[in-house]
N, C-alpha and C positions, 0 to 999 in steps of 0.2 A: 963351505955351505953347511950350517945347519941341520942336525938329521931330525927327523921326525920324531915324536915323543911312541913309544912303545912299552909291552904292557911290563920290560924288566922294569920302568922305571915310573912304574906306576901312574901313569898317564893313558887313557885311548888316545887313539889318533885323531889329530881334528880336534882334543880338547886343549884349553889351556889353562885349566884348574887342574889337580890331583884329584883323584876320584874321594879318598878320605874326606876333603872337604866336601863333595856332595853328598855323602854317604849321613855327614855330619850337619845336613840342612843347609847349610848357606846356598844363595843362588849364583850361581856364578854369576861374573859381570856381563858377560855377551846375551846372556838373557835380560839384563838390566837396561841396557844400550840402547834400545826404540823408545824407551820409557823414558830415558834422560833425554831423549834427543827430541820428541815430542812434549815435553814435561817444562824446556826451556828454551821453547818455540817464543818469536816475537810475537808469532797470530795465536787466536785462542783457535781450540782448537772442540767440539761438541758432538760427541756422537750419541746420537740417537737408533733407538730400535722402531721396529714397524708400525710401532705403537704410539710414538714419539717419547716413549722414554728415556731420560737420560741412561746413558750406561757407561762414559764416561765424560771426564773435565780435567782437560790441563791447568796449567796454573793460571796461565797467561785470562784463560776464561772464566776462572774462579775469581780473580781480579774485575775483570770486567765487569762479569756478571755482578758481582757482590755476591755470592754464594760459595759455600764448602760443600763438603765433600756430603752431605746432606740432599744437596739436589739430586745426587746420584739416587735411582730408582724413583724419580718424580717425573711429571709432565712438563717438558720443557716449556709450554704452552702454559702452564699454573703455576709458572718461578714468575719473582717479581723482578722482572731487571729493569733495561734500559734498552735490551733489544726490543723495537718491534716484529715479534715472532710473529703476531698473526698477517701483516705483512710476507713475510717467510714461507707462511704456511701451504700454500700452493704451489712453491717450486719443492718444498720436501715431501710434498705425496707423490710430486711427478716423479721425483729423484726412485724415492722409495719404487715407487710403481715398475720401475726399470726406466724411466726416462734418462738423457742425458744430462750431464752434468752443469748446472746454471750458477751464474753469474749474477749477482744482483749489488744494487747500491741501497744504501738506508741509511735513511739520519734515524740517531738512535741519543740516548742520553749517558755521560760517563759515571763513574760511579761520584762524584764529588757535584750531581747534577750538570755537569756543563752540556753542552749540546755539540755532538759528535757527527760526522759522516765517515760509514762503513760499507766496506768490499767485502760481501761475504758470498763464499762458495760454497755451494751444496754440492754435494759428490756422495756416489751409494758406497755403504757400508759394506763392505765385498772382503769377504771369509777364499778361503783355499777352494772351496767350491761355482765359486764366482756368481753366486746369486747374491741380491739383495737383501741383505739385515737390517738394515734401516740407511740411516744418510749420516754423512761427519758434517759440520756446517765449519768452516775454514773462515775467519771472520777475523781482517785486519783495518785498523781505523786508516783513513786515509789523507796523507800529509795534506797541510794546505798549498803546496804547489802545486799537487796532482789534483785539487778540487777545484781547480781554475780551466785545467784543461776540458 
Protein backbone atom coordinates (compact mmCIF):
# COMPACT_ATOMS: atom_id res chain seq x y z
CA UNK A 1 0.00 0.00 0.00
CA UNK A 2 1.15 3.25 -0.79
CA UNK A 3 2.13 5.80 1.99
CA UNK A 4 1.00 9.08 2.33
CA UNK A 5 3.06 11.91 0.87
CA UNK A 6 4.74 13.91 4.04
CA UNK A 7 6.47 17.01 4.58
CA UNK A 8 10.42 14.95 4.16
CA UNK A 9 9.39 14.70 0.80
CA UNK A 10 7.99 17.76 0.13
CA UNK A 11 4.44 17.14 -0.35
CA UNK A 12 1.25 18.19 2.44
CA UNK A 13 -0.92 15.52 2.88
CA UNK A 14 -3.91 15.33 0.66
CA UNK A 15 -1.83 17.13 -1.92
CA UNK A 16 -0.88 15.83 -5.25
CA UNK A 17 1.41 18.67 -6.73
CA UNK A 18 4.80 19.54 -4.76
CA UNK A 19 4.42 22.60 -2.94
CA UNK A 20 7.56 24.34 -5.22
CA UNK A 21 5.13 24.17 -7.90
CA UNK A 22 2.47 26.26 -6.17
CA UNK A 23 4.78 28.40 -4.63
CA UNK A 24 5.79 28.82 -8.33
CA UNK A 25 2.04 29.86 -9.68
CA UNK A 26 0.87 27.10 -11.42
CA UNK A 27 -2.71 25.89 -10.36
CA UNK A 28 -2.82 22.59 -9.66
CA UNK A 29 -5.03 20.29 -11.72
CA UNK A 30 -7.64 19.26 -9.05
CA UNK A 31 -8.38 23.01 -8.83
CA UNK A 32 -8.74 22.91 -12.71
CA UNK A 33 -11.19 19.69 -12.70
CA UNK A 34 -14.99 21.39 -12.24
CA UNK A 35 -13.79 23.65 -14.75
CA UNK A 36 -12.93 21.04 -17.39
CA UNK A 37 -15.76 18.89 -16.40
CA UNK A 38 -18.33 21.77 -16.76
CA UNK A 39 -16.34 23.44 -19.66
CA UNK A 40 -16.97 20.15 -21.91
CA UNK A 41 -20.38 19.55 -20.72
CA UNK A 42 -22.88 18.55 -23.75
CA UNK A 43 -25.61 21.20 -22.07
CA UNK A 44 -24.65 24.71 -22.04
CA UNK A 45 -24.37 25.63 -19.07
CA UNK A 46 -25.38 29.98 -17.82
CA UNK A 47 -24.99 31.38 -14.67
CA UNK A 48 -26.48 34.42 -13.70
CA UNK A 49 -26.35 36.82 -10.61
CA UNK A 50 -29.53 38.34 -8.94
CA UNK A 51 -29.37 40.91 -11.37
CA UNK A 52 -29.46 38.67 -14.20
CA UNK A 53 -26.00 39.20 -15.05
CA UNK A 54 -24.06 36.88 -16.80
CA UNK A 55 -21.16 35.70 -14.56
CA UNK A 56 -20.35 32.87 -16.28
CA UNK A 57 -20.57 30.53 -19.96
CA UNK A 58 -19.43 27.25 -20.77
CA UNK A 59 -18.41 26.58 -24.10
CA UNK A 60 -21.11 24.42 -24.91
CA UNK A 61 -23.31 27.91 -24.38
CA UNK A 62 -20.96 30.22 -25.97
CA UNK A 63 -21.66 27.92 -29.01
CA UNK A 64 -25.17 28.11 -28.68
CA UNK A 65 -25.43 31.47 -27.72
CA UNK A 66 -23.11 32.77 -30.57
CA UNK A 67 -21.19 34.83 -27.86
CA UNK A 68 -17.66 35.03 -26.13
CA UNK A 69 -16.43 35.61 -23.30
CA UNK A 70 -17.65 39.19 -23.72
CA UNK A 71 -21.34 38.47 -22.56
CA UNK A 72 -19.74 37.80 -19.30
CA UNK A 73 -20.74 40.82 -17.07
CA UNK A 74 -23.83 41.79 -19.46
CA UNK A 75 -27.69 41.15 -19.22
CA UNK A 76 -28.43 38.05 -20.14
CA UNK A 77 -31.81 39.58 -21.16
CA UNK A 78 -29.70 42.26 -23.67
CA UNK A 79 -27.50 39.33 -25.58
CA UNK A 80 -28.72 38.78 -28.79
CA UNK A 81 -29.16 35.02 -29.11
CA UNK A 82 -31.71 32.49 -30.07
CA UNK A 83 -32.84 31.72 -26.53
CA UNK A 84 -36.10 33.14 -25.91
CA UNK A 85 -35.00 34.61 -22.41
CA UNK A 86 -37.83 36.77 -21.86
CA UNK A 87 -39.92 33.59 -22.05
CA UNK A 88 -37.39 32.36 -19.12
CA UNK A 89 -37.61 35.27 -17.36
CA UNK A 90 -40.36 34.42 -14.70
CA UNK A 91 -39.03 31.00 -13.82
CA UNK A 92 -35.52 32.89 -12.99
CA UNK A 93 -36.94 35.46 -10.61
CA UNK A 94 -38.79 32.50 -8.91
CA UNK A 95 -35.46 30.46 -8.90
CA UNK A 96 -33.54 33.59 -7.73
CA UNK A 97 -36.38 34.58 -5.31
CA UNK A 98 -35.57 31.04 -3.43
CA UNK A 99 -38.22 29.18 -5.45
CA UNK A 100 -37.80 25.67 -6.62
CA UNK A 101 -35.99 24.49 -9.33
CA UNK A 102 -38.17 24.51 -12.90
CA UNK A 103 -38.23 22.83 -15.83
CA UNK A 104 -39.22 24.44 -18.93
CA UNK A 105 -39.39 23.68 -22.87
CA UNK A 106 -38.67 26.44 -25.60
CA UNK A 107 -38.30 26.47 -29.15
CA UNK A 108 -35.57 28.74 -29.44
CA UNK A 109 -33.28 29.31 -32.79
CA UNK A 110 -29.55 27.59 -33.51
CA UNK A 111 -26.91 29.63 -34.28
CA UNK A 112 -26.90 28.72 -38.19
CA UNK A 113 -30.74 30.02 -37.87
CA UNK A 114 -32.49 26.70 -37.73
CA UNK A 115 -35.34 26.37 -35.38
CA UNK A 116 -34.54 24.30 -32.17
CA UNK A 117 -36.69 22.79 -29.19
CA UNK A 118 -35.01 23.04 -25.75
CA UNK A 119 -35.01 21.48 -22.09
CA UNK A 120 -33.79 24.18 -20.08
CA UNK A 121 -33.39 24.03 -16.17
CA UNK A 122 -33.23 26.76 -13.95
CA UNK A 123 -31.70 25.94 -10.57
CA UNK A 124 -30.39 28.83 -7.83
CA UNK A 125 -26.94 29.56 -7.78
CA UNK A 126 -25.99 28.32 -4.29
CA UNK A 127 -22.40 29.27 -2.67
CA UNK A 128 -21.22 27.22 0.60
CA UNK A 129 -23.64 29.34 2.49
CA UNK A 130 -26.60 28.09 0.63
CA UNK A 131 -28.40 31.13 -0.18
CA UNK A 132 -29.36 32.28 -3.52
CA UNK A 133 -26.71 34.29 -5.91
CA UNK A 134 -28.56 34.08 -8.78
CA UNK A 135 -29.76 30.92 -11.07
CA UNK A 136 -27.53 28.53 -13.55
CA UNK A 137 -30.02 27.88 -16.56
CA UNK A 138 -28.90 24.08 -17.71
CA UNK A 139 -30.22 24.28 -21.37
CA UNK A 140 -29.90 21.12 -23.62
CA UNK A 141 -31.56 20.86 -27.25
CA UNK A 142 -33.87 18.19 -27.44
CA UNK A 143 -33.48 14.96 -29.83
CA UNK A 144 -36.18 14.46 -32.23
CA UNK A 145 -37.28 11.20 -30.69
CA UNK A 146 -37.75 12.79 -27.31
CA UNK A 147 -39.84 15.74 -29.18
CA UNK A 148 -42.56 13.13 -30.30
CA UNK A 149 -43.18 12.07 -26.85
Amino acid sequence: MPSLPNESDGMAGGDIMPRGERRNGAVPPQTRLPEAIVDNAASAYIAIDTNGIVVFLNSQARRMLEVGEEAVDRKLIELDTGLPVQQLEPAVRSVIAGGEVVDIRVNAVERRGRPIRCRVRVSPLLYEDRASHGAVLFVEEIAEAERAV
